[in-house]
N, C-alpha and C positions, 0 to 999 in steps of 0.2 A: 253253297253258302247256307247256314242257319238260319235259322230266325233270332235265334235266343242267345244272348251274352249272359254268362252267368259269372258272378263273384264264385271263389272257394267255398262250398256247405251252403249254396244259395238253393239248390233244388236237391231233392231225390230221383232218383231213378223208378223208384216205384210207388203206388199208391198208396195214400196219407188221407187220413180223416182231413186235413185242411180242403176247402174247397181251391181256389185257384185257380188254372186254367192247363191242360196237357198241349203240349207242344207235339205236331206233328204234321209230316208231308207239306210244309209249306203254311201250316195257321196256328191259329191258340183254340182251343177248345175248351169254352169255359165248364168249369168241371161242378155236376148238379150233386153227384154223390160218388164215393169208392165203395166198391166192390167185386171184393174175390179178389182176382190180379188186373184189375183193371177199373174203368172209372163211365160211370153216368154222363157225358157230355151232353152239350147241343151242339152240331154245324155250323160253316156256316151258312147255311140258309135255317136252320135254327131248327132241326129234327133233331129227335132225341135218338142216341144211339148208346152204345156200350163200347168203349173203344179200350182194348187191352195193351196198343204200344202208343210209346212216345212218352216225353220228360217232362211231369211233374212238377208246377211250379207255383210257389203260396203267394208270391207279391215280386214284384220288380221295380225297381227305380222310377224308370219314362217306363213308357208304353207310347210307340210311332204309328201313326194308322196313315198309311199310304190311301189317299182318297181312290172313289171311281174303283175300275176293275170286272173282266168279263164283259158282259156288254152295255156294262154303263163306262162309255170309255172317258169322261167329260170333254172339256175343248178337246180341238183337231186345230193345231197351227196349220199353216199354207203349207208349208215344208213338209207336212203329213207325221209330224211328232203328236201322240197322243197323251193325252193327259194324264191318262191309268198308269202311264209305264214312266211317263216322267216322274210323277207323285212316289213311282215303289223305289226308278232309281237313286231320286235323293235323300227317300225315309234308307236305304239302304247304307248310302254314305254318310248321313248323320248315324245310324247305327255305329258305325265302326267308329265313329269320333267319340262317341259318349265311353263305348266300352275301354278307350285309349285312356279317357278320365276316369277310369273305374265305375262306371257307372253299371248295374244291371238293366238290360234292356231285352222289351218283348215288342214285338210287331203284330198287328193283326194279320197280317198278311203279306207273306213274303214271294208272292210270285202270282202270278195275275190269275186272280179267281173273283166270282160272284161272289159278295157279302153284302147284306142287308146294314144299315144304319142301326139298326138294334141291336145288331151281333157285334159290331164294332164294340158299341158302346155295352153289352155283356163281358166282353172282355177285357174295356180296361176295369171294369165295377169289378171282376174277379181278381185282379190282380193289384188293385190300389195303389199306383204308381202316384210317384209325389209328383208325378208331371205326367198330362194326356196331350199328345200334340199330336194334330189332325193336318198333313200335307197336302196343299193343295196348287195348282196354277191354274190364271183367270182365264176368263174369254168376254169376249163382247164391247170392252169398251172402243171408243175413236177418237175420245177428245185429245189435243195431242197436248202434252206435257214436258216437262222440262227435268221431272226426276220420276226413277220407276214409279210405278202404280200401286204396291206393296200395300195389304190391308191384312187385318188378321181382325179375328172376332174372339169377344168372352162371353162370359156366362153374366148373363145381365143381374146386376148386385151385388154381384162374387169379386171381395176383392183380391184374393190371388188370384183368380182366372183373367182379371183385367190386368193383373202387371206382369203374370206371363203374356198374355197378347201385346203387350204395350214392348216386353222384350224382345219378342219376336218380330215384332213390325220396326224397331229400332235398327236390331240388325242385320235381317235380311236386305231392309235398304237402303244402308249404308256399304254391302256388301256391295249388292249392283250399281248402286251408284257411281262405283269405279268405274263406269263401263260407259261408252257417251254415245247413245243412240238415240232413233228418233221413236222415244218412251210415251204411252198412253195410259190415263189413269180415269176414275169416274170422281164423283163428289165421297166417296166411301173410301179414297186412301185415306190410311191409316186406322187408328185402331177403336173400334166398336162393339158396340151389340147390336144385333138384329132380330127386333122381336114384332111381335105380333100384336093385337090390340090390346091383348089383356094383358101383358108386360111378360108372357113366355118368348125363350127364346124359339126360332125359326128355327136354326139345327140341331136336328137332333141329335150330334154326338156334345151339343152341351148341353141340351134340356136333357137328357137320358143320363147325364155324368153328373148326376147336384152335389153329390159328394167326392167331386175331384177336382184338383185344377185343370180344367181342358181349357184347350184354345184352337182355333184355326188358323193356317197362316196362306193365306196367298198372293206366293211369292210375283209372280208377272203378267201379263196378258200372252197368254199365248197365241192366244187367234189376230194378234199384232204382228206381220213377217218381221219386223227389225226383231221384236223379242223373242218371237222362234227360235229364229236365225242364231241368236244371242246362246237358248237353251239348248242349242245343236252341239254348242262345244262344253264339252266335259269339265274345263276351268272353272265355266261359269257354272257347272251342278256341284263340284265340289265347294266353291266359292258359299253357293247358297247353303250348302250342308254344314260348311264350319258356323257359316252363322247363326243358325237352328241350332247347334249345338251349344256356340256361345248365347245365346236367349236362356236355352235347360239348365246351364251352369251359371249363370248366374243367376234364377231365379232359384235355385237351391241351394245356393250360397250367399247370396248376399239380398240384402232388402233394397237394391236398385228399383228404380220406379218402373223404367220405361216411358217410350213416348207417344207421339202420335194420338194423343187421346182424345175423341169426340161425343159428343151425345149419344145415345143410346136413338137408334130410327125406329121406326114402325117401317114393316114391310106387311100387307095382307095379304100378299101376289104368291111370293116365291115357293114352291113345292121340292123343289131340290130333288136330288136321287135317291138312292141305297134304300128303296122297297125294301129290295128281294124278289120282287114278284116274278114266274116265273123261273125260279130258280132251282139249281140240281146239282144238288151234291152227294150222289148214291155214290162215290169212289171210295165215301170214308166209310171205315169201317167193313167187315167182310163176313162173310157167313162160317159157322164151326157148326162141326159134328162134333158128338159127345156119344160113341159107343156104349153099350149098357147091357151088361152081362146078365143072363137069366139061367135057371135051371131047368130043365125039359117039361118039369112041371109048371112050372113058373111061365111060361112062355107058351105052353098050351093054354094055359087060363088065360094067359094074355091075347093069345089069338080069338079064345072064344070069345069074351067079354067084348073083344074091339069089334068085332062081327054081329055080335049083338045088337052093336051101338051103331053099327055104320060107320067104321071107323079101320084104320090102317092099323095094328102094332103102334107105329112110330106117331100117327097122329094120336092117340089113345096116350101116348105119355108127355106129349106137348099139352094137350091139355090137362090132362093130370096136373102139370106143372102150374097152369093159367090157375087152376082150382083153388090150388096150395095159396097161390099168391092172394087170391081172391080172401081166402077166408082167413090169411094175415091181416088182411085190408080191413075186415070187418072187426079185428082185432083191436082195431086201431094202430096198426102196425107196431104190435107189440115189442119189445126187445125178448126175444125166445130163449130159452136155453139151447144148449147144442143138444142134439139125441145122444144118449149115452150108447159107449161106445158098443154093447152087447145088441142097442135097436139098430145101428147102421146097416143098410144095406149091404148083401155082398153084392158086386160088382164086375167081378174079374177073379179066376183062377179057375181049379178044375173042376171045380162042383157049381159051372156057371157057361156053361159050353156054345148056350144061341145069345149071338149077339143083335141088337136091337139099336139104329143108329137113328139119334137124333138130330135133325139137321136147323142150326137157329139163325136167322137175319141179324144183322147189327140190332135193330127194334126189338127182336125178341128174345134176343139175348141180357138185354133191362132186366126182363123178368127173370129168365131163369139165374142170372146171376144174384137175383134181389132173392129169392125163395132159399139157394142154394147159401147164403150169407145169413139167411135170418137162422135157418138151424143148423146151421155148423158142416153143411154140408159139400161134397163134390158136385161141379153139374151131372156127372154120372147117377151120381148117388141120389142128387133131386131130382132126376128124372124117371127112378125106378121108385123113390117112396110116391111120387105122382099115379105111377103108375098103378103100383099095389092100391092106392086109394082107387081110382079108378075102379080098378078090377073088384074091391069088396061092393061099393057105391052101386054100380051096375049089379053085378049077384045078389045082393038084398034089394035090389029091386023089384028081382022075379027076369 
């Protein structure tokens, strides 16, 4: 399964000056810069890499963030359902409801991975969906009650974030309401904000979203057995998910109010999850070689020079590169010309026979994709005018 529902002419397939966010392997990756054939991210646990696949995308409709994931699992019902995988499978079946109304939709997270609450909320800020809806289910309460327990939270003085919450909490619990078990709730059903003394909100995917309508919705108690029990059968996650969808659709279509609406509380307790801390996401992104063709001359000076310096060939033109990049930096990262085409390096063919491979991490591939971009160049090609600097730089040194 995807992550990503797209409209017709909604994305490119390749890299675009728009920022946005690249879809791949399971997340969104919001996107810091393009370059070469491929694009600037951060993970999620929020490294910066260079990632060259995956689908390009400027804005979307919603954007679903399936709460929890990896080993922030939230609740654990009796029945041993965890909350990370309940949260992904019903952002999953709201996905397919939305795309059924044509809506375009991104996920943060399609398949159970660590992400930090700031990466979350990077991704929907790159993608500026007219709706941010944050999937959640409870734990903790006992009081016993007579209708679910269904709460959803807004961005405290946001008034679309409070009538999507207000939507949200409408009809996720009207939905379960169908349902006649022995239901628990706290003084917080229904729909709120939850802030701190000085009037910010407590979660961070609405204090981190000021310019979006985000909301959270949690739909039941799950550390309750009857509503585990309840969340066990499939009915009821579809059930919940058409709901969530009808909440998205009708807060982008019509100026419905919603219900459920309470006082804004102080909380100065709750620290909540989604650090990151701890967290490891070296899968993304991969290491490339960038072969670099020399002439017998050209590569014995290159041998000396790097010998000189206490240096390999190959290390000798990785920083070459670092240099380049450096003294664009001092540029003020100038906008460069490309080198004309008579200063390009040759690279490849018969008058170029020792080849010299450069091997770059996702990290440092930034750079040389960022050097090879600013002057018009191949990473090959940047890695040998690196180089020849190098090689003069050292020589006139003595």
């Amino acid at each position: 399964m995807v992550i990503l529902g797209l409209a017709p002419g909604a994305a490119a397939d390749g890299p675009s000056d728009a920022l946005g966010a690249v879809v791949h392997d399971g997340a969104a990756f919001p996107v810091l810069d393009a370059l070469g054939n491929g694009w600037v991210v951060t993970t999620p646990c929020r490294t910066e890499v260079f990632l060259g696949e995956g689908t390009h995308v400027e804005r979307v409709d919603v954007v679903l963030d399936p709460g929890h994931g990896g080993p922030e699992t939230g609740s654990v019902g009796p029945n041993g359902i965890v909350e990370r995988d309940l949260n992904l499978g019903v952002a999953h079946l709201t996905r397919l409801g939305l795309l059924d109304l044509g809506y375009t939709v991104a996920m943060t997270r399609e398949r159970d991975l660590h992400m930090g609450i700031v990466q979350r909320a990077n991704i929907a800020n790159a993608l500026s969906p007219g709706a941010f809806v944050s999937i959640h289910h409870n734990g903790g309460a006992v009081r016993r009650s007579s209708d679910p327990g269904t709460e959803a939270f807004h961005q405290n003085g946001d008034d679309g974030s409070r009538r999507l919450a207000g939507l949200l909490y409408e009809e996720v619990h009207a939905a379960l309401s169908a349902w006649d078990i022995r239901w628990v709730d706290t003084v917080h059903q229904g729909t709120s904000a939850r802030i701190r003394n000085n009037g910010l909100d407590v979660y961070g995917i609405l204090r981190l979203t000021p310019d979006l309508d985000s909301a959270i919705v949690e739909a039941a108690y799950l550390s309750n057995a009857p509503e585990a029990d309840l969340l066990a059968d499939v009915e009821v996650l579809q059930a919940e998910a058409d709901a969530i969808v009808r909440a998205i659709d009708r807060f982008l279509t019509s100026d419905d109010p919603g219900t459920g609406f309470k006082q804004a509380f102080v909380d100065a307790v709750t620290t909540g999850t989604g650090t990151g801390w701890n967290c490891d996401d070296s899968i993304y992104g991969s290491s490339l070689s960038h072969a670099v063709g020399y002439t017998e001359q050209e590569y014995a000076d290159l041998v000396a020079m790097a010998a000189r310096a206490g240096h390999t060939p190959e290390s000798l033109q990785r920083f070459g590169v670092y240099a380049l990049d450096w003294f664009h930096a001092m540029a003020g990262r100038l906008v460069l010309e490309p080198l004309p085409a008579e200063a390009l390096p040759v690279v490849e063919g018969d008058g170029v026979p020792v080849a010299v491979t450069g091997t770059w991490s996702p990290a440092d591939q930034i750079v040389l994709m960022r050097v090879a971009d600013a002057y018009g160049l191949s990473p090959a090609e940047a890695q040998k005018v690196g180089a020849v600097l190098m090689v003069f730089l050292i020589g006139i040194g003595g």
